[in-house]
C-alpha positions in Angstrom: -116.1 -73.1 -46.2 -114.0 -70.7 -43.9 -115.8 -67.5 -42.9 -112.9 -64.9 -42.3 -113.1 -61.8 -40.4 -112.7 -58.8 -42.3 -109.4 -58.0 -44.1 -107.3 -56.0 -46.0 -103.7 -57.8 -47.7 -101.5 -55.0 -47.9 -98.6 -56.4 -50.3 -95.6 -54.0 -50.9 -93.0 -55.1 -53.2 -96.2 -56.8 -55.4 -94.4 -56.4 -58.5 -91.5 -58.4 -57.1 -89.8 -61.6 -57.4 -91.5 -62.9 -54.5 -94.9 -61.6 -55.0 -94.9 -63.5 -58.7 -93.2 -66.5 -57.7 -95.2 -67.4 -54.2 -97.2 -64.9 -52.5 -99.5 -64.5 -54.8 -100.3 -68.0 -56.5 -100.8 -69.0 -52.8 -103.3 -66.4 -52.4 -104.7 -67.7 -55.4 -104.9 -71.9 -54.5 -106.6 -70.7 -50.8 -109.1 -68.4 -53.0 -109.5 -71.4 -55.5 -110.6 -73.8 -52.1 -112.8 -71.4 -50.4 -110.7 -70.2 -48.1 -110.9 -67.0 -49.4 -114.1 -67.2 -50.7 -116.0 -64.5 -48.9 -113.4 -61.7 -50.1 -115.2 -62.7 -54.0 -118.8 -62.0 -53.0 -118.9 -59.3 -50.0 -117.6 -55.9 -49.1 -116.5 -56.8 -45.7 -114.4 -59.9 -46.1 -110.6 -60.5 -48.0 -109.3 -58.1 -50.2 -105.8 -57.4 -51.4 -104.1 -54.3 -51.9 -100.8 -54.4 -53.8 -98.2 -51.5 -53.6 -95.4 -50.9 -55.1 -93.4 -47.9 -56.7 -94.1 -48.7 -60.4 -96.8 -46.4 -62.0 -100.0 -48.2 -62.9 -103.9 -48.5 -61.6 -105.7 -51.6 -61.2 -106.0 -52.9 -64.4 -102.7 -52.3 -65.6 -101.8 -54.9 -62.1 -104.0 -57.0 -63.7 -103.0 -57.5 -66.9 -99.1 -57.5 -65.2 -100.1 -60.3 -63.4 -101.6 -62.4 -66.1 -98.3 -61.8 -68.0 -96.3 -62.4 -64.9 -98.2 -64.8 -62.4 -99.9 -67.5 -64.1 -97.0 -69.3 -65.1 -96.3 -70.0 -61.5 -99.7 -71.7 -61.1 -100.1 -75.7 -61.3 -102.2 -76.6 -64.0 -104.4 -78.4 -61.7 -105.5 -75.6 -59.6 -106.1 -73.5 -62.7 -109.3 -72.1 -63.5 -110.4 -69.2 -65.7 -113.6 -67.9 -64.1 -112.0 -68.1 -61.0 -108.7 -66.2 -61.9 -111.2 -63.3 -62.8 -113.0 -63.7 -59.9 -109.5 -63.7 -58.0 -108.4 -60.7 -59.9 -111.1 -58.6 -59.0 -110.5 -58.5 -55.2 -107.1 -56.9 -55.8 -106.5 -53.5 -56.0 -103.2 -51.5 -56.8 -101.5 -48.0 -55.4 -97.9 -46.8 -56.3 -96.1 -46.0 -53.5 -92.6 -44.6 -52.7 -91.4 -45.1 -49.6 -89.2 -41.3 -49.2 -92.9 -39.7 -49.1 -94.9 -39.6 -46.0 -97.8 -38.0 -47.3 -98.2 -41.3 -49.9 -98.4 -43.1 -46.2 -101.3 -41.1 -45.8 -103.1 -41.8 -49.1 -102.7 -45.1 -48.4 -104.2 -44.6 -44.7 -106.9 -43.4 -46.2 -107.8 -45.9 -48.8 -107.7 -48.4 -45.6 -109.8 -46.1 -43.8 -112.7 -47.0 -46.2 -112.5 -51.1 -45.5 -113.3 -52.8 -42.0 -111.4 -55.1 -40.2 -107.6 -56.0 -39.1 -105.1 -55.0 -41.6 -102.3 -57.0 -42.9 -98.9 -55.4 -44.2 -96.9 -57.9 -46.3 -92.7 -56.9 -46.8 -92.3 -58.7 -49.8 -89.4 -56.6 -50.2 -85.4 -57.0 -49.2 -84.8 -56.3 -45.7 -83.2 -52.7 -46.4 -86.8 -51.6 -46.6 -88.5 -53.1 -43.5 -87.5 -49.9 -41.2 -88.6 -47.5 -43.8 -92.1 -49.4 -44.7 -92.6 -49.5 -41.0 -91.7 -46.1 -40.1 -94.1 -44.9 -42.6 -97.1 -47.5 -41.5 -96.7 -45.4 -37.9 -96.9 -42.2 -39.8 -99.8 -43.1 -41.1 -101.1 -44.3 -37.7 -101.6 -48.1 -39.3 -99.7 -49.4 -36.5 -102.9 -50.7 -35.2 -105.2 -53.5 -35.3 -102.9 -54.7 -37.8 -100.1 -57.6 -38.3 -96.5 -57.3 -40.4 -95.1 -59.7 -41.8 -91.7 -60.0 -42.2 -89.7 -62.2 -45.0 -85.7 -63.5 -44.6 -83.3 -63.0 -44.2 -84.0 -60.7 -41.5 -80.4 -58.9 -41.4 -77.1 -60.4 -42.7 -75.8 -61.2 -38.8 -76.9 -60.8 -34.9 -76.3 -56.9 -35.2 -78.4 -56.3 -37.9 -81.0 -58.4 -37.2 -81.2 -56.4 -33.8 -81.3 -53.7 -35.3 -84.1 -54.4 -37.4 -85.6 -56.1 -34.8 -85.8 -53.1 -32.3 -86.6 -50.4 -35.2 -89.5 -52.9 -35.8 -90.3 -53.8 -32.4 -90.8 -49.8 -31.5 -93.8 -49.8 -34.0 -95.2 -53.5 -33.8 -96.3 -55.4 -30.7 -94.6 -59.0 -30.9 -97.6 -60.8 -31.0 -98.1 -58.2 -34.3 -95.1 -59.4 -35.9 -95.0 -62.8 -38.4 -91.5 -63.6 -39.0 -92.6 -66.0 -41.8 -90.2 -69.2 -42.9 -91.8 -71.4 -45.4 -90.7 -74.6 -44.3 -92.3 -74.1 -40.8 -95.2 -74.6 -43.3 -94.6 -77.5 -45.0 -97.0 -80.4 -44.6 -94.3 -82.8 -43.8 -93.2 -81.0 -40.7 -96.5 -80.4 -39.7 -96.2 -84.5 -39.4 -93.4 -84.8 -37.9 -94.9 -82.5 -34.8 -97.6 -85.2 -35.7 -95.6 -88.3 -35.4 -93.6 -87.4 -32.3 -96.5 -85.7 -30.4 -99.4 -87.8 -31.5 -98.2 -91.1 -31.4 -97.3 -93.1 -28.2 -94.8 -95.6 -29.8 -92.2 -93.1 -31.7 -91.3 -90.8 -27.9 -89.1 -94.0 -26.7 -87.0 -94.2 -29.6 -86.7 -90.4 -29.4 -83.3 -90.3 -27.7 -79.6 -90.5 -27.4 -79.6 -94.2 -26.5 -81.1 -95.1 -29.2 -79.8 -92.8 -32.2 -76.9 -92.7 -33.9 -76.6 -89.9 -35.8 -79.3 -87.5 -37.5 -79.0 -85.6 -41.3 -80.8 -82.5 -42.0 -80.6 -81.7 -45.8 -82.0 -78.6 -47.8 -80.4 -79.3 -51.7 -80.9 -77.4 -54.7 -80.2 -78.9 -58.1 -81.0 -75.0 -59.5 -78.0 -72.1 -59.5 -78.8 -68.7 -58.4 -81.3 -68.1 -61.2 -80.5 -64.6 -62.5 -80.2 -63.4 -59.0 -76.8 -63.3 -58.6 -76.6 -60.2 -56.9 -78.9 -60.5 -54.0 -76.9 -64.1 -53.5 -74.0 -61.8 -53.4 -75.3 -60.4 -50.1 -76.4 -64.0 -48.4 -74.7 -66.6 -49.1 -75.7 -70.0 -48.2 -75.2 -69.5 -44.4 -77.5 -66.8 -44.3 -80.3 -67.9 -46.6 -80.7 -71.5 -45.6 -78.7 -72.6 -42.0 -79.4 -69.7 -39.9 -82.9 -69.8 -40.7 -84.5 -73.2 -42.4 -82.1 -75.9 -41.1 -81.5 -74.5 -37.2 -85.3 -74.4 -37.4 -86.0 -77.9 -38.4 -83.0 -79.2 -36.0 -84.8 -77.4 -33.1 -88.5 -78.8 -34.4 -86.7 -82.5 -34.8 -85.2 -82.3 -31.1 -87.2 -80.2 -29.2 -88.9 -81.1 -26.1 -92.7 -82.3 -25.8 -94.5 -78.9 -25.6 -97.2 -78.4 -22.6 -99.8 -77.0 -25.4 -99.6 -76.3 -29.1 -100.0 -72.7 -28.4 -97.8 -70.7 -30.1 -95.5 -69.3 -27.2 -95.2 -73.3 -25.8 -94.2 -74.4 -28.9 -91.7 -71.5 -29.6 -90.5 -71.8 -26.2 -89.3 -75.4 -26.5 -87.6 -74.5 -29.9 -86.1 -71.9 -28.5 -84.3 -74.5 -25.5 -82.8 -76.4 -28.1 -81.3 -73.3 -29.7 -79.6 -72.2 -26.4 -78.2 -75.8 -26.3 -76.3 -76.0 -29.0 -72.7 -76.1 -28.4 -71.3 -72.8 -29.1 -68.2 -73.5 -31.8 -64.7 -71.4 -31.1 -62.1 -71.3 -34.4 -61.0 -74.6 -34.1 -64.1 -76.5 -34.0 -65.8 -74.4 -37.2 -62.6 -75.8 -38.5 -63.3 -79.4 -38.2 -66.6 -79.1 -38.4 -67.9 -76.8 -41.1 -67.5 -77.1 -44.7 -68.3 -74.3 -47.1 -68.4 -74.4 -51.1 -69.2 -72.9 -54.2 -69.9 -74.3 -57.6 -67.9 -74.5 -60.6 -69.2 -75.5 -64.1 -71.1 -79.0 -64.7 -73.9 -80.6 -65.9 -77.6 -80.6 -64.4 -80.3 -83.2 -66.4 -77.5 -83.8 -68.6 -77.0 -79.8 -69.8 -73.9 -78.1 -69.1 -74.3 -74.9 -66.5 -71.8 -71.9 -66.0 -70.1 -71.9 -62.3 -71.2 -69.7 -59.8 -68.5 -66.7 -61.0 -69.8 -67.2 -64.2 -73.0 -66.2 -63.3 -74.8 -62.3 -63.7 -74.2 -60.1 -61.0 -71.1 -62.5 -59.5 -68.3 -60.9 -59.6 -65.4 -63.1 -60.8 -63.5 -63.6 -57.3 -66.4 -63.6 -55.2 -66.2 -65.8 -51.9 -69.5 -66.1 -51.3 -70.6 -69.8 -50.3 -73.2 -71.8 -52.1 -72.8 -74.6 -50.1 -72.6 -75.5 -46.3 -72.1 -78.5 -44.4 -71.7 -78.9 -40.4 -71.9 -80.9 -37.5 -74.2 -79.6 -35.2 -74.0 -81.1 -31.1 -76.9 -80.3 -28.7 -75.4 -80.3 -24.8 -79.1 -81.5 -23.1 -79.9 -84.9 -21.6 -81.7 -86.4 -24.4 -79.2 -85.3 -27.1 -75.7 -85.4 -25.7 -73.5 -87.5 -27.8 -76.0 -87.8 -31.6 -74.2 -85.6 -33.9 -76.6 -83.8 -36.3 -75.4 -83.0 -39.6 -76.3 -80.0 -41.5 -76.1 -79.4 -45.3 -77.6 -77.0 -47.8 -76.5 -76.1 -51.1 -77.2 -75.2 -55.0 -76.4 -77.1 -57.8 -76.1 -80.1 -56.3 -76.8 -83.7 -57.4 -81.2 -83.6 -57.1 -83.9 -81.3 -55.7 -84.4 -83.0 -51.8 -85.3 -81.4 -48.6 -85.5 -84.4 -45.7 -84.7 -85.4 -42.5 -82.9 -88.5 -41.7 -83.1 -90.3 -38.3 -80.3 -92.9 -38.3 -81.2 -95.9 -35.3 -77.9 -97.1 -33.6 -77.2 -101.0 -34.5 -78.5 -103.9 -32.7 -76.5 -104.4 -29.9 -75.3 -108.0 -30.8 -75.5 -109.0 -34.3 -77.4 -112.2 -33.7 -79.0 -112.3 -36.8 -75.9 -111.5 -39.0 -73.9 -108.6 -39.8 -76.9 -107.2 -42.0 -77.9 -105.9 -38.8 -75.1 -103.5 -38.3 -75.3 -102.0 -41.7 -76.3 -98.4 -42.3 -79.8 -97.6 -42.8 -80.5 -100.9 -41.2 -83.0 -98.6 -38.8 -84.0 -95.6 -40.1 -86.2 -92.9 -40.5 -86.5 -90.3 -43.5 -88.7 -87.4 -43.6 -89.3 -86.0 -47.4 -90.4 -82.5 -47.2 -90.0 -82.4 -51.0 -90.0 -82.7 -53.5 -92.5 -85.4 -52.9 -93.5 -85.1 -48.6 -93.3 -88.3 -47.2 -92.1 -90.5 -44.0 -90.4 -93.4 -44.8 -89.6 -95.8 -41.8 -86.8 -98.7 -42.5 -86.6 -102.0 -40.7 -85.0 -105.1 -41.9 -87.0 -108.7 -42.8 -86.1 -112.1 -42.9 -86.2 -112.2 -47.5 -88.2 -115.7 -48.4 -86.5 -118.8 -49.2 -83.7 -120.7 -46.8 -81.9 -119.4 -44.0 -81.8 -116.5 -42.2 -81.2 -114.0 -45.0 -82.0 -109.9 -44.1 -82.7 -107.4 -46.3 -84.0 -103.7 -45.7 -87.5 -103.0 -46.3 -89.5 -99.7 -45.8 -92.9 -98.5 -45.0 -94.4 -96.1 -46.4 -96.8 -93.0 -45.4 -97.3 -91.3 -48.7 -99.3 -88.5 -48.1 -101.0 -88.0 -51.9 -101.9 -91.3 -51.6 -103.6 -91.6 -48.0 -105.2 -88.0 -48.3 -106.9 -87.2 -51.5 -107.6 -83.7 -52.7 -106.6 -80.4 -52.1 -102.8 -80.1 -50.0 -102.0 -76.9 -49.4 -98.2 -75.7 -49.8 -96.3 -74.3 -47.5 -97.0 -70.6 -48.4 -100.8 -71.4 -48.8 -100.9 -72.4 -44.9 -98.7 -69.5 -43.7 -100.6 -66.8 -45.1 -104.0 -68.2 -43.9 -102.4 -68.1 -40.7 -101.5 -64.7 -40.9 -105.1 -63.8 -41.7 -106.2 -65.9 -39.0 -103.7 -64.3 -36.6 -102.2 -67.9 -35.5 -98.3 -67.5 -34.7 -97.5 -70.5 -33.7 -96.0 -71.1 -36.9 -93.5 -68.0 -37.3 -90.4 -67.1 -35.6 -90.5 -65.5 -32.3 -87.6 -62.3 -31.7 -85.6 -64.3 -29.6 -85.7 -67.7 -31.6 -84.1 -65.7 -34.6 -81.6 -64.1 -32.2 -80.3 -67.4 -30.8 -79.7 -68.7 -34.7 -77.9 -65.5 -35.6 -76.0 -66.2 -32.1 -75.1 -69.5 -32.7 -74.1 -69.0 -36.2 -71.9 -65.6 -35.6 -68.6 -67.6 -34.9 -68.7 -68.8 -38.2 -69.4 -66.0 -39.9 -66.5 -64.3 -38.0 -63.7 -67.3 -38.9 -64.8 -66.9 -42.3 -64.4 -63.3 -42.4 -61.0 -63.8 -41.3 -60.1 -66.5 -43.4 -57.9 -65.4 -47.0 -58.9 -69.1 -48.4 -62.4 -69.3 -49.8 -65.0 -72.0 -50.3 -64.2 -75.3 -51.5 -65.2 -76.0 -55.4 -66.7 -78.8 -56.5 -68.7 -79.6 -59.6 -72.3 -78.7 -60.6 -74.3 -82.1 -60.3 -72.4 -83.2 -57.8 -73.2 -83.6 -53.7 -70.8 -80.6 -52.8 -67.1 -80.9 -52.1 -65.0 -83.8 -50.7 -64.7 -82.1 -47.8 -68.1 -82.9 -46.9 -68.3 -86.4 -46.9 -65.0 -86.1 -44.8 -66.9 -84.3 -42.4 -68.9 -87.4 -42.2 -65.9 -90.4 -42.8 -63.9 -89.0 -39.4 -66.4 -90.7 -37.2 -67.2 -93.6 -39.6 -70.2 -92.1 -41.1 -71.7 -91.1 -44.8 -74.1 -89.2 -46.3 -77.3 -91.5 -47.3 -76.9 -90.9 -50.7 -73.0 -92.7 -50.4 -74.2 -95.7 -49.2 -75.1 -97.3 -52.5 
């Protein structure tokens, strides 16, 4: 059982979106293992301190979240007892953010507790500068860590600008710049696979790899949140953040330590090589939709204008697809491909490493089919790897055929797996960065990305439609076909 250093959980926005849907049933599952154990039984260890504007004490929180929270924990984690048990580290204060003397009521509710504390923004980022500016009111800009949800700005200017207005109150090595799929137990093995295992760093390279596919798809619309959407957009709340990150984790260098600042120094290599794109290349080589009407699980759903708080002629992207180049040794010449989007055809995050052909087809043309060699990575919905190879099928002659193997992690490692939010907060309490987004990683993925944004801006044509339940629009398997490629799911 983990024995933590005193702490306090300082969640604003706890009566939000976020705060129902993640934060808290993470809190919960570590609490349910031990993790947080000591924060049930001692005055000195965990607690959690949730803030927000609406007008209520502890209990009222409590029963809030038993209306609100439970039915965004699994089944198989739930237990009664130790939901009460759970409930009774938290504590609630109403706070309004214009009024610097409720920064000093909640200084000195802290005052009363030991140890580092924690702020968690579990708010939109319009209220980062404010929060902070009243945590250094308060003097609670020490011995203490923020952390910071996305999207972290809507381009490079803002996210500057939030990041200096931040940076003037919070030490870097103060600051968690949290993406969940850093978090994920599949990408955790894929630092695994490359790092840990002598016979994957050969094939690791140009020479050897065709082509790689990085998708994040949703088969869910915007969910009542039309609004916030409104001011993201695909681009914003998937490539600039998730996707650049797991390109940079799939192609970075060999770090000289698994310290946080050598591992986020490496990412941050592969960031700066990415080939900058001018007009004409976002052109050829970015695709952006938005979905119309169709069917998900066989039920019709509205199009994306259709939806509350869209307006009817909005522009706003729900889908992006691009083809990303990396200008390095190991990477020059292996296109990666991008793609996120909602309502599209299933649920899958994964990465798929496509081996180049045999060099002579010696054993039949089987050999030069795609997905002959290959290598997926499901980070969900069910994390696995999954490495193909072809074999000779029993009977006569030489016949091929694909086969797979399999490392299914629920069926190797029994028990408890934490998800992604689970790991990250425990890191946060345990102060480890190494897997949150350094200042200048962010700044290079805002970089990167601000041509598009820009060609966009300037473009009267909007997205591309294409049909609910369907993999995005033509335009995106074009992408692909110019170079004599597909996405794996057109290959059947």
């Amino acid at each position: 059982m983990n024995t933590l250093s005193p702490y306090t959980f300082v969640l604003f926005g706890a009566t939000g979106d976020l705060s129902l849907r993640k934060v808290l049933p993470a809190l919960f599952r570590a609490f349910c293992t031990g993790q947080l154990e000591a924060g049930a039984h001692t005055d000195t260890a965990g607690r959690i301190l949730a803030v927000a504007r609406t007008p209520m004490d502890a209990a009222g929180y409590h029963a809030w979240c038993e209306q609100h929270v439970r039915a965004h924990i699994k089944p198989d984690v739930w237990d009664e007892p130790t939901w009460k048990r759970f409930l009774a580290t938290i504590d609630y204060m109403p706070l309004d953010l214009g009024r610097e003397a409720e920064f000093r009521v909640l200084a000195e509710r802290l005052a009363k507790r030991q140890g580092v504390r924690i702020f968690y923004l579990a708010t939109g980022p319009s209220l980062f500068i404010p929060i902070c500016e009243g945590l250094r009111s308060a003097g609670l800009n020490e011995n203490s860590r923020i952390v910071l949800e996305k999207p972290l700005g809507n381009d490079l200017a803002s996210s500057e600008g939030i990041n200096d207005a931040v940076g003037a109150i919070f030490r870097e090595d103060q600051i968690y710049r949290i993406d969940h799929y850093l978090g994920k137990e599949a990408v955790q093995n894929l630092l695994a696979l490359r790092f840990g295992n002598a016979i994957f760093e050969p094939l690791w390279r140009r020479e050897l790899i065709d082509s790689i596919q990085i998708t994040i798809a949703e088969a869910i619309g915007v969910e009542g949140r039309g609004e916030f959407y409104e001011q993201t957009g695909a681009l914003r709340d998937m490539v600039q953040n998730h996707l650049l990150q797991l390109l940079a984790i799939v192609a970075m260098e060999p770090p000289l330590s698994m310290n946080a600042d050598a591992v986020r120094d490496e990412k941050l290599r592969v960031l700066r090589s990415l080939r900058q794109m001018d007009d004409e290349s976002v052109a050829h080589n970015v695709v952006r939709g938005q979905y119309g009407g169709g069917a998900i699980d066989k039920s019709a759903v509205p199009a994306y204008v259709d939806e509350p708080g869209v307006p009817p002629d909005s522009q706003t992207e729900t889908f992006v697809a691009l083809k990303a180049e990396i200008d390095n040794w190991r990477w020059a010449g292996v296109p990666f491909y991008l793609r996120t989007g909602k309502r599209l055809g299933e649920r899958v995050a994964e990465i798929v490493v496509n081996y180049r052909a045999t060099p002579y087809p010696l054993l039949g043309e089987a050999t030069a089919q795609p997905g002959a060699n290959r290598l997926v990575i499901r980070l969900q919905p069910n994390e696995s790897i999954r490495l193909y190879c072809l074999a000779k099928q029993p009977g006569e002659g030489m016949n091929l055929q694909t086969v797979h193997l399999d490392l299914a992690f629920d069926q190797f490692f029994k028990g408890h797996r934490m998800d992604a939010y689970e790991r990250l907060l425990l890191d946060v309490i345990n102060g480890r960065l190494a897997l949150f987004v350094r200042r200048d990683e962010q700044e290079q993925a805002w970089r990167w990305v601000a041509p598009i944004q820009a060609y966009w801006a300037r473009q009267a044509k909007g997205p591309k439609r294409y049909a609910a339940g369907t993999w995005g629009p033509p335009a995106a398997s074009a992408l692909l076909a110019q170079s004599g490629r597909c996405w794996v799911e057109e290959e059947n």
